[in-house]
N, C-alpha and C positions, 0 to 999 in steps of 0.2 A: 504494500500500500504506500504511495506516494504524501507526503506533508509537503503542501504547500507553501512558498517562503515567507507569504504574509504571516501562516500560524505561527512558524518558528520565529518570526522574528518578533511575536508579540509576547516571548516571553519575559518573566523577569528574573532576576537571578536569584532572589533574595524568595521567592515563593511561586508557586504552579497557578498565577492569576487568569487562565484562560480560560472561558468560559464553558461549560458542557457545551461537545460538541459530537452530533449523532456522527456524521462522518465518522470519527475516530474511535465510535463505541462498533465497529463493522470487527465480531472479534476475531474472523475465520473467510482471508481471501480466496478463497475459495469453496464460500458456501453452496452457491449454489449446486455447482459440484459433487459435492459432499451430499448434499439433499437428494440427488437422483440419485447417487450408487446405494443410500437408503433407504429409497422409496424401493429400488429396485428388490435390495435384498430381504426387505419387508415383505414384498410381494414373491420370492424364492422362498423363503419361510414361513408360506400361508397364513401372511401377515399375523405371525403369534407375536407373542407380547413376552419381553425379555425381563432380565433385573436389569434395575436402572442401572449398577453400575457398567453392564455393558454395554449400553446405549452411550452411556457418558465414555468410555474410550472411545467408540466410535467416533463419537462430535470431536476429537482433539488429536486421533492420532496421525500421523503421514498419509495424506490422501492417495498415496500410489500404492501402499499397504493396503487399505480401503478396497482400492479397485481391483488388489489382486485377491482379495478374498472372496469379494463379489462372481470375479470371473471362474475362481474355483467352485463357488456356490452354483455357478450356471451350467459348469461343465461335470463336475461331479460332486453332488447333491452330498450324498454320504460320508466321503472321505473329509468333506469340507464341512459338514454337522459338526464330524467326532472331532477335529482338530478345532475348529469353535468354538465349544464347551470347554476340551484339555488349554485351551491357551486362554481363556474366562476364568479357569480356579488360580492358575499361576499369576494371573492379572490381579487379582485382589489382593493376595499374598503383596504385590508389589504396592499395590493404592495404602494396604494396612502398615507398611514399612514407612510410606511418606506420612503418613497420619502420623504414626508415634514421633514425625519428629516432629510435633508440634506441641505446644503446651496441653491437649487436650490430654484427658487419663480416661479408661475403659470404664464402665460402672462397676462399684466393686460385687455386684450379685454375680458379674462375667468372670466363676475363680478363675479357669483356664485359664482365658486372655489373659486377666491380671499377672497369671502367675508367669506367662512366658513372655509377659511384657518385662515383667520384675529380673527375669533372668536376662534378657538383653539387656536392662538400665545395668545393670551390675559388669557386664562387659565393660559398657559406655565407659564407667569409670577409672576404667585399666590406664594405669598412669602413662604407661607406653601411646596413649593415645594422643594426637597431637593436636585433635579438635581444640583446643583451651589453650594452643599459645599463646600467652603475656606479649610474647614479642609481635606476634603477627597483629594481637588485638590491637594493641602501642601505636602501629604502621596503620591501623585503619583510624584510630582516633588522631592521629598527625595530619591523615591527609583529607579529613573532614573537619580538621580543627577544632572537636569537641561538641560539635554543631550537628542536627538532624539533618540530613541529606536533602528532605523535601523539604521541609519551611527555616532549615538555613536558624533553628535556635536552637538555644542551650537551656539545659544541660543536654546529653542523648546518653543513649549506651547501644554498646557495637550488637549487632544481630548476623546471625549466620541465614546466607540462602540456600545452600546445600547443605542441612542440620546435622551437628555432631552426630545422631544416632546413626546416622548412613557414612558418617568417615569412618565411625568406628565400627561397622559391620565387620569386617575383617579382624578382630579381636578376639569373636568369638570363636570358641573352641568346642568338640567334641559332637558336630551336628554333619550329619551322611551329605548333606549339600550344603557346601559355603553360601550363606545370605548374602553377601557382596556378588557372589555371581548370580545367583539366583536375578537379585534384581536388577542389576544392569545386562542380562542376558533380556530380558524381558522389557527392559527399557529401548534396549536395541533390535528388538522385535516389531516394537510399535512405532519407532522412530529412526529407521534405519541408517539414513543419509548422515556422508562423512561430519557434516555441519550440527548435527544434532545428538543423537545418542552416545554414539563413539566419543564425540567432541567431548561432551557432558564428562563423561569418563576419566580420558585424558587428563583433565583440567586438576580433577581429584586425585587419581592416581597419578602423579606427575614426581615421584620418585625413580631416577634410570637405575637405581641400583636395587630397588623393591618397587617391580610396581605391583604389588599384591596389597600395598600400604597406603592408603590415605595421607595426604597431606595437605595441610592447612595453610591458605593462603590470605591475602588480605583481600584479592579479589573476589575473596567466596563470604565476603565482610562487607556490612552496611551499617550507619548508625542512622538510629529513630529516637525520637522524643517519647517519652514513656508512654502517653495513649499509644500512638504510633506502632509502637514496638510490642504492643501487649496485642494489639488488631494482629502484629504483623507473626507473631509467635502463633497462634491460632487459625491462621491461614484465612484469614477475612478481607485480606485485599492482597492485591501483587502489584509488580511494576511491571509492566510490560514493556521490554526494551523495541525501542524503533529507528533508532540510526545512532553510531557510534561514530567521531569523529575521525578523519586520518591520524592526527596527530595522538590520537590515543587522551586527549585533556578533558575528552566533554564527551557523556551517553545520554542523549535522550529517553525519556520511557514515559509512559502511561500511568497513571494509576487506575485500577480498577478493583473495585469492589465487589463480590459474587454474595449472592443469597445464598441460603443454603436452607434444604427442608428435606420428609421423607427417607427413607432407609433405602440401603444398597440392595435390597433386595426386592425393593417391592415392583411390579411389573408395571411396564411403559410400555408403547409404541415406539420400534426404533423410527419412526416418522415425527416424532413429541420434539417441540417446538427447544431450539438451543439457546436462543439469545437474550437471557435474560441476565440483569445485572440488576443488584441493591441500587438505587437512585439516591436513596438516604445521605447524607452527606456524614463525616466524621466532623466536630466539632472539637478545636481544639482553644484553650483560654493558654495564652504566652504570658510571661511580668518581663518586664526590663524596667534596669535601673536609668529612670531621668537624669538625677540629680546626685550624683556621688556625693556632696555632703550631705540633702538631706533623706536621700535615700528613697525618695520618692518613686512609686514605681508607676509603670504604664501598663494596662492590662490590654492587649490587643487580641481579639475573636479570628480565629483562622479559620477558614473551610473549607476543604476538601472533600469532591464528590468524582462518581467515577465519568472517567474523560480529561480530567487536567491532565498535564503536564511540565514534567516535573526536568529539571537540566543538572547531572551529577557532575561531580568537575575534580580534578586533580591539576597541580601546578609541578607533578612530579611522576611523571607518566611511565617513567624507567622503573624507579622505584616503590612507588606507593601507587599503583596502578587503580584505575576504575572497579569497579563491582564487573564481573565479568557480563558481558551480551550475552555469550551460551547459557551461563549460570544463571545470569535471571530469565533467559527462555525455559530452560527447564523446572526453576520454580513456575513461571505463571501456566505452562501447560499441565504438571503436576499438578498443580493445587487447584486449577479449573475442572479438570478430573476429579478432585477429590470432593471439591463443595457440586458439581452436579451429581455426583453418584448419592450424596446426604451422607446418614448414617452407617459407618462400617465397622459398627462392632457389636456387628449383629452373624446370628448364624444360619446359615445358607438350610432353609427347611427342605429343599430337597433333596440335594447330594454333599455327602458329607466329603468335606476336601479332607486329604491326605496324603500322606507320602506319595504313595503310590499312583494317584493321577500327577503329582507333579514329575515323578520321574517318568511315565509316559508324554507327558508333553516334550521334557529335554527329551528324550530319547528320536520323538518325533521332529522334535528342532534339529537335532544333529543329523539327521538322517536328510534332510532339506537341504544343509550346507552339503552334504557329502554328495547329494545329485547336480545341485548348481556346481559343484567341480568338476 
């Protein structure tokens, strides 16, 4: 999608003053697109009625995915059901990964959940993990100057876009499948182009002498003002990156806002309508000091609704780099997935997931690589 130079140039640096603007809320170039390989495969699957949260991958993943699932759907009905369904249980598995990294907790009646939630926080914590460097935080609070990224005031505190519990996947121990592969095998399923899942990867794993190890960077670092950052830990809004400058000084992005309702499992039409966004605005109250002697302060009213645009900046582009483009692409497709799917910590009343459909899906994934060779 192209911005215009009048919008960009109407921004200001100090705050995202541009007005809602519907152009810019278009979340999926290529919807229309999207809407007929749906309609069609609606109409291949005797327009039955799925869990939301397969409807919801569909509305976000790589539309050339999309249309090869479609054309397998038209050519052979069967073989394209069972690998459907087996690549829908591994798909939650990954959507319930990105959940946990968010401040939300399972309800505690859910023991299971809780309990294997309880066993991966305890990984998390493995000092070996490097989610929590001091120093990389330091390099993100330097090169925002203490200041909230989008309304440019103080005080903030640093926020991760790819959340500790996914660097520290790779910690854990003593599980038949590695959760770090699991879910970037599946991330790279739905998003396959060099530019996107792979990318996403890379960026995390970017150790040449372990790349089996997460590492923590300042680009995978953003600071918010505390409403801000508590929206932003619960997956209530994203930034949605739209042009990055040559010079690596400046990334445009979006703020958007998603609603969120209903459970992952309750049945939709994969034809159910995608474009919906919270209109609500976030309401923020700033103080600044007037008067250094007498300390007088100014209370100025912020708002923030989805459709601004927001301008990130670094004066030190080598070292203290931007928030990544990939990285916030994959938080706003992640987390658009996750608030249309609703509720996911709930349990699937029909088929009960398990090991064992998940190692049929990889088995049937590697078996896919091994023909395209």
């Amino acid at each position: 999608m192209r911005l215009s130079s009048t919008l960009l140039s109407s921004m200001r640096p100090e705050y995202p003053a541009m007005n809602h603007c519907e152009e810019l809320l278009d979340l999926d170039p290529v919807y229309d697109q999207r809407r007929r390989l749906l309609e069609e495969l609606h109409d291949l699957r005797d327009k039955k009625s799925v869990p939301r949260f397969w409807w919801a991958i569909l509305q976000v993943c790589d539309i050339d995915v999309l249309g090869r699932l479609v054309r397998g759907m038209r050519t052979s009905p069967a073989n394209y059901t069972r690998e459907f369904e087996l690549m829908m249980h591994v798909t939650f598995d990954m959507l319930q990964d990105w959940a946990r990294g968010c401040a939300y907790r399972p309800p505690p009646d859910e023991e299971d959940r809780s309990a294997a939630f309880e066993d991966r926080s305890a990984a998390f914590e493995d000092p070996s993990c490097s989610a929590c460097n001091a120093i990389v935080i330091a390099q993100a609070e330097q090169r925002d100057s203490g200041r909230c990224a989008i309304t440019c005031k103080a005080p903030a505190r640093v926020c991760h876009i790819c959340p500790p519990s996914l660097l520290c996947l790779s910690a854990i121990e003593d599980m038949s499948l590695e959760p770090e592969s699991l879910f970037w095998i599946t991330t790279q399923y739905w998003w396959p182009k060099e530019s996107m899942a792979p990318k996403w990867k890379a960026l995390i794993f970017s150790q040449p002498d372990d790349p089996t190890k997460a590492v923590e960077t300042v680009q995978n670092l953003i600071t918010l003002e505390d409403t801000l950052a508590d929206s932003w830990d619960v997956r209530e809004f994203v930034l949605r990156p739209l042009l990055r400058s040559p010079s690596g000084t400046e990334l445009k992005a979006q703020f958007v806002r998603f609603p969120s309702g209903g459970s992952a499992y309750d049945d939709v039409s994969l034809t159910s309508e995608s474009r919906v966004l919270c209109d609500l605005p976030i309401q923020l109250q700033t103080k600044e000091v007037q008067d250094p002697e007498t300390l007088n302060e100014r209370v100025q009213q912020v708002r923030i609704v989805s459709g601004d645009i927001v301008t990130l900046g670094t004066c030190n582009p080598l070292e203290l780099q931007l928030p990544s483009f990939e990285l916030l692409e994959m938080h706003y497709l992640l987390t658009r997935f996750l608030r249309l799917s609703g509720n996911v910590w709930v349990t699937d009343p029909v088929v009960l997931k398990n090991q064992e459909l998940v190692s049929q899906w990889l088995d049937s994934y590697s078996s896919a690589d091994e023909d395209s060779e």
